[in-house]
Structure formats: structure tokens, C-alpha cells
N, C-alpha and C positions, 0 to 999 in steps of 0.2 A: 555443509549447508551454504548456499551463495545468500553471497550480502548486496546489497544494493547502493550505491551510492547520494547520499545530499545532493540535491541542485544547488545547495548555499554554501555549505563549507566543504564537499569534495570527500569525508569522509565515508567510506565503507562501515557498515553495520548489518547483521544478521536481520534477516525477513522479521524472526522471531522477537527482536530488539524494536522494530519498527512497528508493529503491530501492538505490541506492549503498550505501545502511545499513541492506538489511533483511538479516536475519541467520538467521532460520528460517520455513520455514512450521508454521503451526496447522492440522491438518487437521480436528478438531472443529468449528472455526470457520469455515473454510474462508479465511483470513489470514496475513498475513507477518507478522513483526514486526518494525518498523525505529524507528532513533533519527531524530528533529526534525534535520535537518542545521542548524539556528539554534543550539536551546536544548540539546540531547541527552537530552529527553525521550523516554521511551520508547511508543509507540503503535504500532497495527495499520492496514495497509492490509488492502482487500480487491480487488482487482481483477477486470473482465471487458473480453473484448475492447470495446474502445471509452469503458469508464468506469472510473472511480478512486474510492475512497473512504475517508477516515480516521476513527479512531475510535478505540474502545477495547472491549475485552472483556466479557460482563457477567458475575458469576461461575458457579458448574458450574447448567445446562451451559453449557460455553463457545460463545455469541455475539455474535457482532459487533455492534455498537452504531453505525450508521454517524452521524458528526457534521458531513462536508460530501460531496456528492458533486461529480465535472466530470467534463465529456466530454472526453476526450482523444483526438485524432483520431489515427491508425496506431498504436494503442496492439494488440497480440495477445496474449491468454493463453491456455495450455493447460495445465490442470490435468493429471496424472499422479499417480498411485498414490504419488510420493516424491516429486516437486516440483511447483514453477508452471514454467512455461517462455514467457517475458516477451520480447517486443520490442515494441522503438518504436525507431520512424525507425531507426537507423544501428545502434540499440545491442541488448544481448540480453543477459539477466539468465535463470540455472538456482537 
């Protein structure tokens, strides 16, 4: 599984590790926002099926700034009107 790196502290962590702490989406931006599972930095994923990307905000209007992208393989998203609806491999994230 590829990991994605913090824009704050540089560390590498699993899709699945990041997702674990994202907490809402931004539909302006089209973004989640989850904490660094290293540092507990705050940042935005953007997701589509098959790729990942971190980043952060830029201010109004609100977009995405992406700072690394990867290809994550069985990676699915489906945006909806109130959420993302996420899976990969085993797992699934509303």
C-alpha cells in the first residue's frame, strides 16, 4: 500500500492510517480533513479513485493546494451530495 507524506513533519504514513483521522469533508474544495497520524498536524486529502493527494487549503475560495500525489491501487471514491464514500482493499471509510 503507498503512504503519503505530511506537508508538516515529512513523515510517510499509510492512505489507510490517514483516513482513520479524517474528520469532515470540504465540499468547496472538494477535500477531507484529517490529522498527520505521526505529528497530529492538521491537512487535507483530496482523493480519486486510483490516486491520493495531500496538501492544504488556499484561502477563500477554498482550494486544494496539492503537495504530493500516489497512485494507490484498489483505492474507490464516490463523491455524494454529503459525503465521500472510500474503499480500499478490505476497508471503507463514509
Amino acid at each position: 500500500m503507498s503512504s503519503l507524506p505530511c506537508p508538516h513533519c515529512g513523515g510517510a504514513s499509510p492512505l489507510a492510517s490517514w483516513l482513520d483521522r479524517a474528520d469532515a469533508k470540504l465540499a468547496p474544495a472538494a477535500s477531507l480533513r484529517a490529522q498527520c497520524p505521526r505529528c497530529d498536524a492538521e491537512t487535507h486529502l483530496a482523493l480519486r479513485s486510483g490516486e491520493a493527494a495531500v496538501g492544504s487549503l488556499s484561502p477563500a475560495p477554498a482550494m486544494f493546494r496539492p503537495e504530493r500525489r500516489a497512485q494507490i491501487a484498489g483505492l474507490e471514491v464516490r463523491e455524494r451530495f454529503d459525503h465521500i464514500a472510500i474503499a480500499l482493499e478490505t476497508r471503507r471509510w463514509r
